[in-house]
C-alpha positions as CSV (number, residue, x, y, z in Angstrom):
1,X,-7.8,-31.7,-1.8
2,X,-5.4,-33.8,0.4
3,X,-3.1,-34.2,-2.3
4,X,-3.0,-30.5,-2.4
5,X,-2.9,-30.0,1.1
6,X,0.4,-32.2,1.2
7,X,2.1,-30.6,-1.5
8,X,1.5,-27.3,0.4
9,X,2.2,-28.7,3.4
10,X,5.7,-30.5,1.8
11,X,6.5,-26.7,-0.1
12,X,6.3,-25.2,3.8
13,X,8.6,-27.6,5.2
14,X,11.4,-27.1,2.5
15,X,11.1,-23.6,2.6
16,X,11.6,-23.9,6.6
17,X,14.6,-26.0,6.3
18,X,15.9,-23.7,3.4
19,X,15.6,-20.7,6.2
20,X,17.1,-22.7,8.9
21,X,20.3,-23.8,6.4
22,X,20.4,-20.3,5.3
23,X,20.9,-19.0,9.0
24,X,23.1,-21.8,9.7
25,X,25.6,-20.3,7.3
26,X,25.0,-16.9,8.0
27,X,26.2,-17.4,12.4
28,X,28.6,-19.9,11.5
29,X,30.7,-17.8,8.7
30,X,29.9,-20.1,5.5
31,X,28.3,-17.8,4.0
32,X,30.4,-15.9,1.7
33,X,29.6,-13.0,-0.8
34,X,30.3,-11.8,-4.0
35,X,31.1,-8.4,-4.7
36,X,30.0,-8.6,-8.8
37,X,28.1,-5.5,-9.7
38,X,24.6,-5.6,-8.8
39,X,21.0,-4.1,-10.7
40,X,19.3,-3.4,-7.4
41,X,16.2,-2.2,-9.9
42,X,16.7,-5.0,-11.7
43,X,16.2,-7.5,-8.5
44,X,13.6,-5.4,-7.4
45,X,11.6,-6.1,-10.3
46,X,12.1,-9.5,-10.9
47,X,11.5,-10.7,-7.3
48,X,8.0,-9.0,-7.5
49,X,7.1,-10.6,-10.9
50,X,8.2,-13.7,-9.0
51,X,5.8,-12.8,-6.4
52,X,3.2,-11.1,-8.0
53,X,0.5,-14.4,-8.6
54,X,0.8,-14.8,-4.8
55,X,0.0,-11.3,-4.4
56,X,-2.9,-11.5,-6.9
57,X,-4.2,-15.3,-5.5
58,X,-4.0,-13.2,-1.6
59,X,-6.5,-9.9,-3.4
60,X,-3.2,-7.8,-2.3
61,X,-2.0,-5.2,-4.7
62,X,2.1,-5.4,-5.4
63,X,3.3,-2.2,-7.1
64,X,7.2,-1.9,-7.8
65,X,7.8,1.9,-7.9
66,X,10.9,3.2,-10.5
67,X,14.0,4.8,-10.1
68,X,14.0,6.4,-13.9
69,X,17.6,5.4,-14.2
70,X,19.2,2.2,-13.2
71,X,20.5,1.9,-9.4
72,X,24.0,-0.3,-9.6
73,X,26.0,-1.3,-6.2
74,X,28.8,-3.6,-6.0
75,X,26.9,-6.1,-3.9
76,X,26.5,-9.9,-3.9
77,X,22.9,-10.5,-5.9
78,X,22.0,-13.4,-3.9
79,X,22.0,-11.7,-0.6
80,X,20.5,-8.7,-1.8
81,X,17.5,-10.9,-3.8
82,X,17.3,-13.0,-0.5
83,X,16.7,-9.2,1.1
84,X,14.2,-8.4,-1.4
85,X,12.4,-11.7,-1.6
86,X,12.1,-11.9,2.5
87,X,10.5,-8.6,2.8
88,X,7.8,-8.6,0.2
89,X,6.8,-12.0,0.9
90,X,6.3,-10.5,4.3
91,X,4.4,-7.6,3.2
92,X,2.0,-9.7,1.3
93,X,1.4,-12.6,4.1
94,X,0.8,-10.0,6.2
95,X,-1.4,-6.9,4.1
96,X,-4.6,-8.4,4.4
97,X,-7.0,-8.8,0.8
98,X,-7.4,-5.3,-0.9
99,X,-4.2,-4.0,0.7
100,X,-1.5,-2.8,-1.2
101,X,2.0,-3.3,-1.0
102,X,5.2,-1.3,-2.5
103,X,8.9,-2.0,-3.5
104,X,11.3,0.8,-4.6
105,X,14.9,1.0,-5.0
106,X,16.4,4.5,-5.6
107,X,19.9,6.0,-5.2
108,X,20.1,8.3,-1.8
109,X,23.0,9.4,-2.8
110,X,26.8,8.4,-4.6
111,X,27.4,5.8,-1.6
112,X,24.1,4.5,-0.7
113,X,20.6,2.9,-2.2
114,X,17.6,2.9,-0.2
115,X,15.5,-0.6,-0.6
116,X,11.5,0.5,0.6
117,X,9.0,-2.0,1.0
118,X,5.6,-0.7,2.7
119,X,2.7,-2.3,3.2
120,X,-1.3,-1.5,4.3
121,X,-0.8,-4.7,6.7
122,X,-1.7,-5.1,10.2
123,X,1.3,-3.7,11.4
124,X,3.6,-4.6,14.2
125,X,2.9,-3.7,17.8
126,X,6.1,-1.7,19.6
127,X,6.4,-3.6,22.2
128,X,7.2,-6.7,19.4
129,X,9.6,-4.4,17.2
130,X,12.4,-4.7,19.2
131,X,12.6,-9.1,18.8
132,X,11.3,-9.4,15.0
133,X,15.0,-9.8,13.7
134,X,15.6,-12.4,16.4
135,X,15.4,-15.9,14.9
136,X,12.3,-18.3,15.4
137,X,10.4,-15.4,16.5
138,X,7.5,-13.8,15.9
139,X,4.6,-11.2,17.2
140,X,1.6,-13.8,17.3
141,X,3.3,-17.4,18.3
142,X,1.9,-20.7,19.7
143,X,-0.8,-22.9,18.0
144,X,-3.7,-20.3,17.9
145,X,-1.1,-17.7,15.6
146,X,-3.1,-16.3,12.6
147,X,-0.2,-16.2,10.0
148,X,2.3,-19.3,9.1
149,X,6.0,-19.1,9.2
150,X,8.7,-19.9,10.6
151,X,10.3,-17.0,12.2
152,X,13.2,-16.6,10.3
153,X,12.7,-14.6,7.2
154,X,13.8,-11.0,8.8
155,X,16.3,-12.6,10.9
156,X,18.0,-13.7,7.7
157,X,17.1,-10.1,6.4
158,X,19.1,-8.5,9.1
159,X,22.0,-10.8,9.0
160,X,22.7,-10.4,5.3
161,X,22.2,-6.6,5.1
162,X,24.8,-6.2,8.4
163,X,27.2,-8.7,6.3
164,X,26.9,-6.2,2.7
165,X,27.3,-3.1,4.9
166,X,24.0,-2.4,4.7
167,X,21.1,-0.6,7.7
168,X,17.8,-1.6,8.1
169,X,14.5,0.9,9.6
170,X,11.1,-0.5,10.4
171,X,8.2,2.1,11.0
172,X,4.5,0.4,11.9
173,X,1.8,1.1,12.9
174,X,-1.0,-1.2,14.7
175,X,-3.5,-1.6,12.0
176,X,-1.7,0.7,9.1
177,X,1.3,-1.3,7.7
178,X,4.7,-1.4,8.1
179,X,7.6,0.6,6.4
180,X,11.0,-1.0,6.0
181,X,13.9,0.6,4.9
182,X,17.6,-0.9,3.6
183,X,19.9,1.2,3.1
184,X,22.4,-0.6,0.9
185,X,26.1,0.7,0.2
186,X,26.4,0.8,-3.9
């Protein structure tokens, strides 16, 4: 049990300083992208495959909904799979067991793909909407905060869809989930 709780414990702390690197970049102007044609459907799906055992180990359903066709932007992949990754790690840390969360990519139109990711969570109060793409913050903080992290996820989010050109929505509600859309030039 201790050994496990260390490994977890070590697997937190890298994936903190991985954030905190990442963001580094991103404000300074290291971060550079490629502009290689991009599968968004084919990210989609293989960042939830990724994520799926956490999903099923949490009771949370992850569903990854289809475009029929395949949705191609020029867009660098690592920033849009950071995208993807961020969000429905989110929506599963914080849809509670027997929610459900959803990932879709579909074309909008010839310029733009919209990125969805909803959940059944508990939702983000609106008085806390306005700071959750501000770094190191988040809705419940201080010791006695019910989820773990670090703060930094949709700050990253935010900074690497405003660097590919991209917009990003959130919709909540208290106690319903939480919708967010990218909108993603192709």
């Amino acid at each position: 049990d201790m050994a496990e709780q260390i490994f977890r414990s070590g697997q937190r702390l890298r994936e903190t300083l991985d954030s905190v690197l990442e963001l580094s970049r991103l404000e300074s102007g290291a971060y550079t992208l490629d502009d290689d044609s991009t599968y968004l459907d084919v990210v989609v799906r293989e960042v939830a495959q990724e994520l799926n055992l956490r999903a099923q180990e949490k009771g949370v359903r992850l569903e990854v909904g289809s475009p029929g066709a395949s949705v191609e932007a020029g867009l660098d992949e690592t920033a849009v799979r950071r995208i993807v990754r961020n969000l429905v790690e989110n929506a599963i840390k914080f849809t509670p067991e027997g929610g459900e969360v959803q990932v879709r990519v579909e074309p909008e139109d010839e310029e733009t793909a919209l990125l969805a990711v909803e959940d059944t969570g508990v939702g983000i109060a609106e008085e806390a909407r306005e700071d959750i793409f501000d770094a190191f913050k988040q809705e419940s903080e201080g010791l006695g905060r019910e989820y773990e992290g670090s703060g930094l996820g949709l700050s990253i989010v935010d900074r690497l869809t405003t660097m590919v050109g991209g917009t990003i929505e959130v919709e909540s509600e208290k106690g319903a989930g939480t919708r967010f859309a990218v909108r993603l030039p192709r």
